[in-house]
N, C-alpha and C positions, 0 to 999 in steps of 0.2 A: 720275736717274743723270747722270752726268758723264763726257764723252767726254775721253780723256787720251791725247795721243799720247805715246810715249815709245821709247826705242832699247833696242834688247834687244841682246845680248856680241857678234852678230857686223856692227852699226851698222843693222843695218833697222826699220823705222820699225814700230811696235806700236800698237793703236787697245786700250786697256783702261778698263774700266768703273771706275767709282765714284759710291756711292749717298751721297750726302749727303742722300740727303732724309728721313731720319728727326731728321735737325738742326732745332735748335729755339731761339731764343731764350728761355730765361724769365728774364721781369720783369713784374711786375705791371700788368693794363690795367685802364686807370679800366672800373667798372661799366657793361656794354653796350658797348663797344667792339667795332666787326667786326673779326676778324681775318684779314688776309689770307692767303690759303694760299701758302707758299714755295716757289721755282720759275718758273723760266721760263713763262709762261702760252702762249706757240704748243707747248710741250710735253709741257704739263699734260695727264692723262687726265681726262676728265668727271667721275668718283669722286673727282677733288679737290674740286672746286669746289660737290660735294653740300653740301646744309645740314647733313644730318645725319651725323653723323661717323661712317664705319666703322672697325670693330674692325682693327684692323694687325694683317693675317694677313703670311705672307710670300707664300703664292699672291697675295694682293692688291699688297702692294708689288714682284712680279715681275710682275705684269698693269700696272701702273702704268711700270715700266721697258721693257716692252714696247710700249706706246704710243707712249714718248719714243723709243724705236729705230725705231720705223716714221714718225714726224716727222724724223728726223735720215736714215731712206733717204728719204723724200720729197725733203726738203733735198737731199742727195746726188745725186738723181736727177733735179732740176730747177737747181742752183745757189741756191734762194731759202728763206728762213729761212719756213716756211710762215705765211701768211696775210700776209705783208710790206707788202702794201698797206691792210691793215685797219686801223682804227681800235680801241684796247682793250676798249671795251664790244662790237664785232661779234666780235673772236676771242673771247672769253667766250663769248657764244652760239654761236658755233660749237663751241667747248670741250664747255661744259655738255649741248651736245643732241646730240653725238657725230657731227659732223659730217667729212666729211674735207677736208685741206687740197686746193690744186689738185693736180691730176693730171699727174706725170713725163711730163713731154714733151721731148722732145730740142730745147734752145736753143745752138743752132753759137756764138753768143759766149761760151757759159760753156766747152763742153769741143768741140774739135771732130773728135772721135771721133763715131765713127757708132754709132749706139744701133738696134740691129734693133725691129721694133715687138713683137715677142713679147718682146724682154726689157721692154718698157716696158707691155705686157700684165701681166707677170707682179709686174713691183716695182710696179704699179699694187693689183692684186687682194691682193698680201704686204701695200702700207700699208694697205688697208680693212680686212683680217682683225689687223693690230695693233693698230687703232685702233677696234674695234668699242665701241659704245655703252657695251655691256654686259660688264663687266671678264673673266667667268668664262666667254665666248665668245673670249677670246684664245686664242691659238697661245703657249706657252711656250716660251722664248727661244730654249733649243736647235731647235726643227722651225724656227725664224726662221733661225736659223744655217744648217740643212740645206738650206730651202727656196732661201736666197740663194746658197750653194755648187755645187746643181743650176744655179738662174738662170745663172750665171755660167759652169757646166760643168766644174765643177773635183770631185772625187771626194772623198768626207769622209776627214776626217783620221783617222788611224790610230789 
């Protein structure tokens, strides 16, 4: 998925999704060629980068969206594009073995808003449960939306 900011009629800023990841280039690859899976790889869910290729459910590619959402509150919640200091064959293995990136800690030169340690409890434990190994152990997207609404203390929308 793709994070798109945009202005809604009455000029406030709107964060809206889009899935491009069922895009695909075809052209023909010489016999044996690896192909690389498409995507931001600090974004990518481990079910990408499996050998064997699963069946494109949409439970699966909403599990797969929901990972990159809990990578993008990580980001959000720390300033840093997860694993930023890694080299690409380490965020791969982090990838592939369902690893999480660092943990949201309050750094005063990115936002210098004060961050209580239970909200950084809590957007800590929301990126593990988006990001778990195992796709069909996610939280779907709406309880993401609820759970972060609560975090934040604001009352779900009507």
């Amino acid at each position: 998925a793709n994070m798109l900011l945009v202005r809604d009629r009455e000029g406030r800023q709107q964060v809206k999704l889009a899935d491009f990841g069922c895009t695909r280039v075809v052209d023909e690859e010489p016999e044996g060629a690896e192909l690389e899976p498409l995507g931001t790889l600090q974004y990518m869910a481990a079910e990408q980068l499996q050998d064997a290729a699963l069946p494109l459910t949409n439970k699966l590619l909403s599990a797969v969206d929901v990972c990159a959402l809990g990578r993008v509150i990580n980001e959000a919640a720390t300033g840093k594009v997860p694993w930023s200091t890694w080299d690409r064959d380490a965020v791969r293995w982090a990838v592939r073995n369902g690893k999480s990136p660092e943990p949201p800690v309050h750094d005063s030169s990115v936002c210098e808003c004060e961050v209580s340690a239970q909200l950084r409890r809590g957007l800590l434990a929301l990126v593990q449960e988006c990001c778990k190994r195992d796709w069909r152990k996610r939280p779907a997207a709406q309880d993401v939306a609820a759970e972060l609404r609560e975090l934040a203390g604001l009352q779900p929308a009507p």
